[in-house]
C-alpha positions as CSV (number, residue, x, y, z in Angstrom):
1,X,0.0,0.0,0.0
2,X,1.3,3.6,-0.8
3,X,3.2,5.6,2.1
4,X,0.1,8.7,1.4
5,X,-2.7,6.5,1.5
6,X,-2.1,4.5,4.4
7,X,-1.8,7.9,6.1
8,X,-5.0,9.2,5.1
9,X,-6.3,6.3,6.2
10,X,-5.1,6.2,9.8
11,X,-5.8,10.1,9.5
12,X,-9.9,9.4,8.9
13,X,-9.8,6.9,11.2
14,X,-8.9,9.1,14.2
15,X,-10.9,12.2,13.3
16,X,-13.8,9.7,13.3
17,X,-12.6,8.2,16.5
18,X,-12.4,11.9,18.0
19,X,-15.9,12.2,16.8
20,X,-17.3,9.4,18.3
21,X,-15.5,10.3,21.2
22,X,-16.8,13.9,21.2
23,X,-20.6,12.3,21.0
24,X,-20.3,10.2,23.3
25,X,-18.7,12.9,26.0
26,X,-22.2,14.6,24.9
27,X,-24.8,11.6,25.2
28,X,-23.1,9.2,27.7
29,X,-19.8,10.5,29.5
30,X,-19.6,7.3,32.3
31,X,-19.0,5.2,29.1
32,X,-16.5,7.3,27.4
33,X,-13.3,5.7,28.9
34,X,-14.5,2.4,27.6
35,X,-14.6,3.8,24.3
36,X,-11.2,5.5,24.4
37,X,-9.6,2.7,25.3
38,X,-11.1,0.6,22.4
39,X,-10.0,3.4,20.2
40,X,-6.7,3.6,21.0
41,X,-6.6,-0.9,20.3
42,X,-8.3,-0.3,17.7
43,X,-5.5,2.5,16.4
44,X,-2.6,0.1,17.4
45,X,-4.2,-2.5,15.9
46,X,-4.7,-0.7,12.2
47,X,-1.0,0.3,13.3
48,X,0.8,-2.6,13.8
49,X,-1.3,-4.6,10.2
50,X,-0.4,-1.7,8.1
51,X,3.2,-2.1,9.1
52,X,3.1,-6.0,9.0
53,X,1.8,-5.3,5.3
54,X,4.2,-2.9,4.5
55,X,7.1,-5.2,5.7
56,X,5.0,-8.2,3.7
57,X,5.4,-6.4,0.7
58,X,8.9,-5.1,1.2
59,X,10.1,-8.8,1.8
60,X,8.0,-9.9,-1.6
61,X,9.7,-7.3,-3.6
62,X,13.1,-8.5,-2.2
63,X,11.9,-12.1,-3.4
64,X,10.7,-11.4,-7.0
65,X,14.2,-9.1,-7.3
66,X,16.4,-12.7,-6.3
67,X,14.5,-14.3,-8.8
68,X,14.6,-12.2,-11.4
69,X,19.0,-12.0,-10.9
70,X,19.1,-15.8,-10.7
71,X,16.5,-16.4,-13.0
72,X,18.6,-19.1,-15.6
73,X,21.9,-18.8,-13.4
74,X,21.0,-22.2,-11.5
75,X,19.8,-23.7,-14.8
76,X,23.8,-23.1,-16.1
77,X,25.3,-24.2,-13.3
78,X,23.8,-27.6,-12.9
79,X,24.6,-27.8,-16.7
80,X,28.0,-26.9,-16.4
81,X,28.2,-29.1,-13.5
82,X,27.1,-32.2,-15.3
83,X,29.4,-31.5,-17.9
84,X,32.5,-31.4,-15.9
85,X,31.6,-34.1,-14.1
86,X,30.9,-36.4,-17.8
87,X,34.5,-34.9,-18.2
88,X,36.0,-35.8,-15.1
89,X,34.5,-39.3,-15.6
90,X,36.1,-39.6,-19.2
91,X,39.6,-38.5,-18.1
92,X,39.3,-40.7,-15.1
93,X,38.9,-43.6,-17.7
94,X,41.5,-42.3,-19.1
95,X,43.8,-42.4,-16.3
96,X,42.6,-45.8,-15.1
97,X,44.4,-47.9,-17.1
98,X,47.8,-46.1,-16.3
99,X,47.2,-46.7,-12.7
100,X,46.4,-50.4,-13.2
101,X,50.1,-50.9,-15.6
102,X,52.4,-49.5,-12.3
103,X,50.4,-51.0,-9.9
104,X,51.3,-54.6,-11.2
């Protein structure tokens, strides 16, 4: 979510927070610590999801970047990997009969 909308956001939702507050001050003032309270959970709840978001979507951009820079890179090293080792087999081969001449 953009920086300047999640503001606005948390912005509306505390002017309408203050208004409910303000009403209920007006109508019922024995409840309106009760509702201040939930208020201010409420707030720290919106708080701590928009920055569990933000870091979700910070950590998925950081994702989709690794794949896109290894994105065939593994593909040509397992390649190159089996081919060195079809090479290293052959000249082993190669080798092996050598080893068998001194050893007897």
């Amino acid at each position: 979510m953009n920086k300047n909308v999640a503001f606005v956001v948390f912005g509306v939702l505390v002017l309408a927070s203050i208004a409910g507050v303000i009403i209920l001050m007006i109508h019922r003032p024995d409840a309106t610590a009760t509702f201040t309270s939930f208020v201010v959970q409420m707030l720290g709840l919106v708080v701590v999801a928009g920055g569990l978001g933000a870091g979700l979507n910070s950590i998925q951009q950081k994702v989709e970047t690794v794949q896109k820079q290894t994105n065939g890179t593994l593909s040509a090293l397992r390649e190159d990997n089996a081919r060195l080792y079809v090479e290293n087999a052959a000249l082993n081969r190669q080798l092996q009969p050598e080893d068998d001449q001194h050893g007897q």
